[in-house]
MIRO-680536 format. One record per residue (C-alpha): residue in three letters; x, y, z. Coordinates in steps of 0.001 Angstrom, whole numbers, plus 500000, padded with zeros to 6 digits. Layout:
REM MIRO-680536
ALAXYZ
...
END
This chain:
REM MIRO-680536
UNK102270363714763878
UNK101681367668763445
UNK104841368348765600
UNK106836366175763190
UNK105406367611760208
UNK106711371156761908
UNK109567370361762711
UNK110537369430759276
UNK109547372015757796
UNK111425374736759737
UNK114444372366759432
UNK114155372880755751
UNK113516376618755761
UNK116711376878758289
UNK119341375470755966
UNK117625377113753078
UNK118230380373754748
UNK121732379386754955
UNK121629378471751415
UNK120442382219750166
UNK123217383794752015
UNK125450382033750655
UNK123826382378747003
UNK123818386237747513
UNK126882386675749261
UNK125683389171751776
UNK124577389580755169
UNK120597389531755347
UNK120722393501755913
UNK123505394481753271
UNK123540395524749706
UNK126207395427747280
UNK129052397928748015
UNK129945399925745109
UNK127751398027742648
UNK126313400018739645
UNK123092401531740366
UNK121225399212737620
UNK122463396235739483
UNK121547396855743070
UNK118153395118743722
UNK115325397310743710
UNK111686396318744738
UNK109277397112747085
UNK109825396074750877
UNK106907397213752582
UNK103017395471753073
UNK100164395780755305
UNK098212392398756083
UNK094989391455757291
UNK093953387444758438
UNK090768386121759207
UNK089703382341760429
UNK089987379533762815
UNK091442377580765032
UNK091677373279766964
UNK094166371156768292
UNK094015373244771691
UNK095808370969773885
UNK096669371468777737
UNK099515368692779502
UNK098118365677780142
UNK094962366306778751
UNK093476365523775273
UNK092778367777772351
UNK089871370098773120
UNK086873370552770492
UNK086401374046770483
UNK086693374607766468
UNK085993378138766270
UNK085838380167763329
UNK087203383790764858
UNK090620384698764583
UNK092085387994763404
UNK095645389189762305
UNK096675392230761114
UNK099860393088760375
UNK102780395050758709
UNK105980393425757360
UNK108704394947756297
UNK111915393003753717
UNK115385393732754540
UNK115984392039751268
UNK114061389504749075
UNK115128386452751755
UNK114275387809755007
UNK111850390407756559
UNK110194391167759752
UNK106964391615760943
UNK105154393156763965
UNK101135391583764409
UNK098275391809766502
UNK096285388758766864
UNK092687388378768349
UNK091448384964769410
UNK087779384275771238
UNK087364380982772876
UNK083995379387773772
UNK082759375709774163
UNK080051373945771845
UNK077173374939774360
UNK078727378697775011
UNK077851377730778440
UNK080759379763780188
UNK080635382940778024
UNK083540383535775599
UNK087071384051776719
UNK089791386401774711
UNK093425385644774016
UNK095243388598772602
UNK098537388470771450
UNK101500391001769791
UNK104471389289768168
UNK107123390323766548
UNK107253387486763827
UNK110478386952761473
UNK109451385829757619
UNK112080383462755501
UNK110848384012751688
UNK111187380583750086
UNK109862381158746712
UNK113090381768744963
UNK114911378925746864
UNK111719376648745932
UNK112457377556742798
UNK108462378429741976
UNK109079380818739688
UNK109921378021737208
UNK106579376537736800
UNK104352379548738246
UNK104968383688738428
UNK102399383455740899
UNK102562380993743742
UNK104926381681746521
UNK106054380632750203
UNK107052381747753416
UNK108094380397756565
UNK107358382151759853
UNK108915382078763303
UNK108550384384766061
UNK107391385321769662
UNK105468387993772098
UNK103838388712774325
UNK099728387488774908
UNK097109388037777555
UNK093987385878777918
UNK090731386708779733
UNK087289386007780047
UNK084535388896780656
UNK082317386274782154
UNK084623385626785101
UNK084865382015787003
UNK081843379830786957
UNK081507377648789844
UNK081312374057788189
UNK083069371066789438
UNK086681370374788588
UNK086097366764787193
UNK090178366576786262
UNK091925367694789170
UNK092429371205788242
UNK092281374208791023
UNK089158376879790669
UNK089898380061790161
UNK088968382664792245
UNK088893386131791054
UNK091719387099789085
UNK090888387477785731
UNK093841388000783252
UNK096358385664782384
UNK099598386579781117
UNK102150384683779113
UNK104674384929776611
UNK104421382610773420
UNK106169381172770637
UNK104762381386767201
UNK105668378896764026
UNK104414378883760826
UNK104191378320756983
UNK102152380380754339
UNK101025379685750648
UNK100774383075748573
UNK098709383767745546
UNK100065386953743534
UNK096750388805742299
UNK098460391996740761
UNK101835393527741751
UNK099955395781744559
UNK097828392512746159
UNK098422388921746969
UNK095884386574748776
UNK097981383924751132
UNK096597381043753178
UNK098450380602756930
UNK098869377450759006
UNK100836377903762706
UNK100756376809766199
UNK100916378905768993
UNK102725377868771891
UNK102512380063775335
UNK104740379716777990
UNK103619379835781590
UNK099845379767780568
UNK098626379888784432
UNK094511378435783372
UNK092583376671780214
UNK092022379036777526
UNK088313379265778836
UNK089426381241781804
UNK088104378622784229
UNK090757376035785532
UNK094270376745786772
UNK097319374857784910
UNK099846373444786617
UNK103727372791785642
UNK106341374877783580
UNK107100375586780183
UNK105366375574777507
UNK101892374547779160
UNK099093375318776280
UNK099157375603772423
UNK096552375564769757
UNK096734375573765815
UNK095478378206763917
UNK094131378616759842
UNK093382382046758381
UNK093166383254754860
UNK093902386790754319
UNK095427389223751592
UNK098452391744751718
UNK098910395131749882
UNK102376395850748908
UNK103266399551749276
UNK105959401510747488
UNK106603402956743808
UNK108818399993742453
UNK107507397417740243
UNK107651394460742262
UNK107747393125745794
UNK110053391509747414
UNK108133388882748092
UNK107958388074744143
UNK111735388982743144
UNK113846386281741936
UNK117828387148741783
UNK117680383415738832
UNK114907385282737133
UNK116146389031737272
UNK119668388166736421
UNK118824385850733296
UNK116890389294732283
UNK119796391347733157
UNK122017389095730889
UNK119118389051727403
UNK119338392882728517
UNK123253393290728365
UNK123671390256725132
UNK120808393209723373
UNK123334396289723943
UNK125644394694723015
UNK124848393150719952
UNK123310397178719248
UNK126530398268719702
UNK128239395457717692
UNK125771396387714791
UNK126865400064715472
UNK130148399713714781
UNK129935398054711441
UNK129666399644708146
UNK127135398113705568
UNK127190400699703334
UNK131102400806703394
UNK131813404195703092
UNK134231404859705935
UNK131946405755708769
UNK130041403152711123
UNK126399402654711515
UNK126101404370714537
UNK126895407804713550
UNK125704406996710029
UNK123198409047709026
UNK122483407845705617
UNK123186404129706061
UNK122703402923702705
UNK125038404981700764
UNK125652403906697439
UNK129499401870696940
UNK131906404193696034
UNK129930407442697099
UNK131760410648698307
UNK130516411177702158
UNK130883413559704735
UNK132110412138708183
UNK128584411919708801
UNK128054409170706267
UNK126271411774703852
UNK126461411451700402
UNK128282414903698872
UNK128095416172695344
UNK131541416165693985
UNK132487417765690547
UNK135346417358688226
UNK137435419603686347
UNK134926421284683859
UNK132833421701686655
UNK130256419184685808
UNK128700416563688657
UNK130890413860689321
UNK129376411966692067
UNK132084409174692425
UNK135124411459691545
UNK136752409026688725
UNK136518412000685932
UNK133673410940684302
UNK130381413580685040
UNK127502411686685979
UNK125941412399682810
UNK127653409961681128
UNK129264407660683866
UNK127631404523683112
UNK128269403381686931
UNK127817407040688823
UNK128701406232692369
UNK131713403717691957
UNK134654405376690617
UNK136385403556687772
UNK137910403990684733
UNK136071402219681817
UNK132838404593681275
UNK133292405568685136
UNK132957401942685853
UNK135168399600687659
UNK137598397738685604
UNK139994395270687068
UNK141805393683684347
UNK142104397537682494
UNK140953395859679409
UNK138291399492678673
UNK135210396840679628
UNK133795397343682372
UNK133907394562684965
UNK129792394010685099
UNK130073393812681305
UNK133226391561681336
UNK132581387999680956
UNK136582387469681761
UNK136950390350684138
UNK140397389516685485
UNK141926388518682375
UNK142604391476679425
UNK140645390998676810
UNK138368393437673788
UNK135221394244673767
UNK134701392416670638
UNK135108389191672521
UNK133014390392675263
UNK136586390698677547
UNK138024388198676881
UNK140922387233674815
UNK140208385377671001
UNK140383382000672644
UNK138912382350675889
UNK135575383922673695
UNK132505383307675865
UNK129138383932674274
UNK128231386169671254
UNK130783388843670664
UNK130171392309668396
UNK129267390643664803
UNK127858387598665849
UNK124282387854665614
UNK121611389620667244
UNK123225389033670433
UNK125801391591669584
UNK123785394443668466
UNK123073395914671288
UNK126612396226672235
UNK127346397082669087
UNK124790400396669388
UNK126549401015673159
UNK123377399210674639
UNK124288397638677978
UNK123033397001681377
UNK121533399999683032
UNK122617400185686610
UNK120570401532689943
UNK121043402510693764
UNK120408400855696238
UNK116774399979697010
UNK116146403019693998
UNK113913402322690553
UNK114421405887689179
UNK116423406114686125
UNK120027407709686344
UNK121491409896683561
UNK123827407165682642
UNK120819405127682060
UNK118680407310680406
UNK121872407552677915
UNK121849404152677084
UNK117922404025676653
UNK118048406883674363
UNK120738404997671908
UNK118317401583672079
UNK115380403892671444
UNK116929405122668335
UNK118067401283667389
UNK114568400365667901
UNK113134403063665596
UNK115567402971662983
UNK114693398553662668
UNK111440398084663171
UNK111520394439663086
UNK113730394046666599
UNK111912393520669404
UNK113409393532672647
UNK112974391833676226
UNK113300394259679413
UNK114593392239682280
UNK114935394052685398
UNK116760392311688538
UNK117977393517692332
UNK121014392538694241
UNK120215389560697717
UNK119341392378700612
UNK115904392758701197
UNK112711390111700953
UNK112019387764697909
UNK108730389506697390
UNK110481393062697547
UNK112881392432695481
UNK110508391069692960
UNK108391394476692891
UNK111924396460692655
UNK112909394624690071
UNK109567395180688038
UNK109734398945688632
UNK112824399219687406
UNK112073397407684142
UNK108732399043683887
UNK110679402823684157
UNK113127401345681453
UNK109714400796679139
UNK107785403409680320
UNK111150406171679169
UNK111483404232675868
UNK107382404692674975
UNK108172408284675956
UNK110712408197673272
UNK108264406598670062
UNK108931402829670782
UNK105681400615670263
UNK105202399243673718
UNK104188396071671654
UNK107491395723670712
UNK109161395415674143
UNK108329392449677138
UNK108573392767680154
UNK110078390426683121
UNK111366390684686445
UNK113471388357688593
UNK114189389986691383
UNK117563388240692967
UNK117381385059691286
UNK119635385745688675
UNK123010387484690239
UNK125316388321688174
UNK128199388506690983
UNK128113386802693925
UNK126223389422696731
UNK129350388907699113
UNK131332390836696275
UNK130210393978697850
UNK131920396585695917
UNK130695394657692375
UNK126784393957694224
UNK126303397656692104
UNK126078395410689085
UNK123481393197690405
UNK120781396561691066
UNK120237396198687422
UNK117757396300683652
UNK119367394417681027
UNK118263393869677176
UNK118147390827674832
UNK117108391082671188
UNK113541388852670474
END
């Protein structure tokens, strides 16, 4: 039943050998030829071993299995990978033999093989329910000698075997097969457990020493059971014995999909000012800024020498939209109508300000005349615009807040409502505290100038209420923004 069980599994480990070559598409000693240096496989290769335990099943030809459990075998070993499939290992083994009543002394079988390892963790497939459990199958042979110190004792030879004499060492050759389970503690040390039979060839007497063997071949085996632990040398991060190509190239691919989404990102231009995000080094440029090819924001001044940030002619003093060049109060104006777009409740069809853009019959909302509604607009009182992510009052604002300041002192019975709002990037919860610090400047600069605080309320909405869509990118200016409503 054993020898079945054997059999089968060495079947399985052959064609799964076969398997891995083909999966890597090299030789078992070869590396990729010209590869890149970050895709050749790198991992340690090298481990000492040491085994300790027992052995049964010892079985001569025509006779039954022995009972001489014993509890003292020893392995050591060092094993080196000549890639994460297949490795080879030379080992010294030390076996003592002695019967229940140690009535004959104890007898020593030492053997040195030269033992070939088949790594079947990745072809199991482990690594998909455990980083930690592994396998190997083991095949190999050497050379063994057996002896016993106590020499021949003259009992009688109840089976039909030959006594001795005096010769004392027997010399054979034997086959080793085997299977281990491995246990990664730490990338330095594993614990493994390792069943194999040993199979000598030409054994000439019984492993006691006593009684000669007769016949060919393979003419005395046993089974053996140790427990042990390995210590992986080198400087890499792994072992081979733990490297999976499935694993290590799904990483490799997350890696690569990472670059190059960075480098995706890199070469786009939030800020839209003519130079990518890679080089960038003031990303979030306001729309319509002046930069260097650096993505720098530069001061830019207009014929009287004044500071004209956006280069439309109007000095930032008095442009009511400082960073995006246009041409009704230095704002953008698409229709050409002399009201601004972000004031222009019809902005692609000419209309007057009176009608708030638009033309007499297109009229949407109060225009200059029509209530309380209007006179703001009709004191110059209209949204005050920001930068991005900013709460710090331009000069074009400050402008505006000085005319409602003087609208608010000259009528004392107007009270007004300071709304303050932010364009879509950012969080809900940031947005809502930018949009309160801008509305709370836009108070705070009107106390400074004699208005009763009493007089003016404050709210914030932070995106909720756009006034262009956010995908509008050069009008999302508009939306960074304090605007006013008569009480």
């Amino acid at each position: 039943m054993i020898k079945k069980i054997y059999l089968s599994i060495f079947s399985v480990a052959f064609s799964l050998t076969i398997q891995a070559q083909d999966y890597e598409k090299l030789k078992p000693f070869e590396k990729p030829k010209d590869a890149p240096e970050d895709f050749i496989q790198e991992y340690n290769r090298h481990s000492i071993s040491f085994d300790i335990g027992g052995k049964d099943g010892i079985r001569y030809p025509g006779v039954s299995i022995t009972k001489l459990t014993q509890l003292n075998s020893y392995v050591l070993g060092y094993r080196y990978m000549f890639n994460y499939r297949f490795g080879i290992s030379p080992e010294i083994g030390w076996e003592r033999f002695k019967d229940r009543n140690d009535s004959i002394g104890t007898a020593h079988y030492l053997r040195f093989s030269l033992n070939t390892y088949y790594n079947l963790t990745d072809l199991l497939r482990f690594n998909t329910f455990s980083s930690r459990l592994g396998m190997m199958a083991i095949a190999g042979a050497g050379y063994s000698i057996g002896f016993n110190p106590s020499g021949v004792v003259p009992v009688v030879d109840t089976v039909g075997y030959t006594l001795l004499g005096d010769e004392k060492i027997d010399k054979m050759i034997h086959g080793y097969f085997g299977a281990r389970v491995m246990f990664k503690c730490s990338e330095k040390i594993s614990i493994h457990s390792t069943l194999a039979t040993v199979f000598n060839l030409r054994q000439d007497r019984t492993f006691d020493g006593q009684r000669k063997l007769g016949g060919a071949g393979f003419t005395g085996k046993y089974y053996n059971l140790t427990i042990g632990a390995s210590y992986y040398l080198g400087k890499e991060n792994q072992h081979a014995d733990w490297y999976s190509a499935r694993t290590n190239e799904k990483e490799k691919f997350l890696e690569l999909t990472s670059e190059l989404n960075a480098l995706r990102k890199a070469m786009e231009d939030d800020d839209a000012d003519g130079v990518m995000n890679g080089v960038d080094e003031e990303p979030n440029s306001v729309i319509g800024s002046t930069v260097n090819n650096k993505g720098v924001a530069i001061l830019v001044t207009n014929s009287n020498g004044k500071d004209d940030s956006d280069a439309d002619g109007f000095a930032n003093d008095v442009d009511l939209c400082p960073n995006l060049a246009g041409s009704a109060n230095g704002c953008p104006d698409a229709d050409k109508d002399g009201v601004a777009d972000f004031m222009d409740a019809c902005p692609d069809v000419p209309g007057s300000l009176k009608f708030n853009g638009c033309k007499e019959g297109d009229f949407k909302g109060a225009g200059i005349g029509s209530g309380a509604s209007s006179l703001l607009e009709e004191n110059g009182v209209y949204d005050i615009l920001f930068e991005f992510d900013r709460s710090d009052l331009l000069p074009s604002g400050k402008v505006i807040l000085d005319r409602l300041a003087t609208l608010m002192n000259e009528n004392k019975s107007i009270n007004v409502v300071v709304a303050g709002h932010t364009d879509k990037v950012g969080t809900k919860d940031y947005n809502e505290t930018l949009s309160r610090k801008r509305a709370e400047n836009c108070i705070s600069y009107l106390v400074s100038k004699g208005v009763d605080s009493k007089r003016l309320m404050l709210e914030f909405f932070g995106s909720d209420m756009e006034k262009y869509p956010s995908d509008k990118r050069e009008m999302n200016i508009a939306n960074r923004r304090v605007t006013f409503k008569v009480k």
